[in-house]
C-alpha positions, 0 to 999 in steps of 0.5 A: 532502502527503497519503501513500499506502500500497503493499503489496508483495512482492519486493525485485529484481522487485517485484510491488504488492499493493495501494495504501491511504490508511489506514496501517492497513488497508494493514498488516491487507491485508499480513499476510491476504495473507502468511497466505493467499496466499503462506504466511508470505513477507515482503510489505512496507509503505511509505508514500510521499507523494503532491502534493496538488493543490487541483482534489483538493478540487473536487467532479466 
């Protein structure tokens, strides 16, 4: 099963930031955008799985 990366912030009304397929490039997306755009607030990480279907594989 392949996994995905969702970048958020808030924990009541939660708002994503972004959805990555690399662990770490999710990771360095959290912590510019917690420098930058929100000033130190916590924005969390969390790597969720994703069915993969074969038709996944096929060229289009």
């Amino acid at each position: 099963m392949k996994r995905v990366w969702i970048v958020y912030r808030g924990d009541v009304e939660v708002e994503i930031l972004g959805v990555f397929l690399d662990q770490d490039e999710a990771t360095r997306y959290a912590q510019t955008v917690a420098e930058t755009r929100y000033e130190g607030e916590r924005i969390w990480t969390g790597g969720y799985p994703v069915p993969y279907r074969i038709t996944d594989d096929l060229p289009r």
